[in-house]
N, C-alpha and C positions, 0 to 999 in steps of 0.2 A: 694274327688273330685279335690283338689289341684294339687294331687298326679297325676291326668293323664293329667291335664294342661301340670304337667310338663314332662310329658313323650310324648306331644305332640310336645312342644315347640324343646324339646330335636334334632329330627330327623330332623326338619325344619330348626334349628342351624344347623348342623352337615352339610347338603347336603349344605347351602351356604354361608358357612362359606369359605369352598375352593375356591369358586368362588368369594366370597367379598377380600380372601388375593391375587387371581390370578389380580384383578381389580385394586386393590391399588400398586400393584406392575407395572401392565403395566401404570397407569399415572405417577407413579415416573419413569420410562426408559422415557417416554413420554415427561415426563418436560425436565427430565433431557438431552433429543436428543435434545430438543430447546434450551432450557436457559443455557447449563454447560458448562464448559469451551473449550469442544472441540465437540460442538452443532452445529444448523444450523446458529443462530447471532453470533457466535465468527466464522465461516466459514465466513459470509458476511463483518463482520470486517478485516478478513485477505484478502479477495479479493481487498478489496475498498485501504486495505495498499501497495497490490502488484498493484492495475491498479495507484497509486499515484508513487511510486520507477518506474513503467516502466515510467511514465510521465517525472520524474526526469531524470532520464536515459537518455533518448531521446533530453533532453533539455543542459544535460550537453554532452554529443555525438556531438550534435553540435557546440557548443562550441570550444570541443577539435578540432572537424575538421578546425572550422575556424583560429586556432588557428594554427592545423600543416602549411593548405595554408599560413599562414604568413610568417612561420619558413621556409618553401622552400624556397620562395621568397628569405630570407635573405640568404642563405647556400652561403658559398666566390665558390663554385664550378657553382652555378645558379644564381648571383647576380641580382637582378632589380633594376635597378640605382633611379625608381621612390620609389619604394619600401623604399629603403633605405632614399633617401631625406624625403622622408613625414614621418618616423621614427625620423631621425632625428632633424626636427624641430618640432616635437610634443615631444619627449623627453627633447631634450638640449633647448627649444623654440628659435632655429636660425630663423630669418627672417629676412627679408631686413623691412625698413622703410617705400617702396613703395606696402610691400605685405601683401595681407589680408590670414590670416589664419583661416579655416574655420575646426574646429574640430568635426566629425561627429559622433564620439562614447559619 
């Protein structure tokens, strides 16, 4: 009687058995499209690090612009004479004794 147990059991393994390796194989693809290293969080990771560098970007962009507008200003071919004064005594700290200087950076 054992003997057709097992020849029961047998066919009932066999048909899902294929289908319990095809199951454990599509949750491991399954974790591994979320959690592994080039998943959907290591995707939201690198988004969140490029919308950060475009921020930076943008911050140092301006910067540099305000930066070239200075450097015009000073060129000996474009001189602006105010330009140059307020350089000047923000550098060298020249002032007269009567003047108040008011450093805005």
């Amino acid at each position: 009687m054992s003997y057709r147990r097992a020849s029961i059991v047998q066919p009932r393994l066999r048909h899902f058995a294929p289908t319990m390796i095809m199951g454990a194989f599509g949750l491991y693809f399954a974790f591994y499209m979320l959690f592994g290293p080039h998943g959907y969080l290591a995707l939201q990771r690198l988004e969140m690090r490029q919308m950060t560098a475009k921020h930076d970007y943008q911050l140092l962009k301006g910067q540099r612009e305000a930066l070239d507008a200075d450097v015009r200003l000073m060129r000996p071919n474009n001189l602006d004479r105010d330009m140059a004064d307020e350089q000047t005594r923000r550098v060298l700290g020249y002032a007269q004794q009567d003047e108040i200087v008011i450093d805005h950076k």
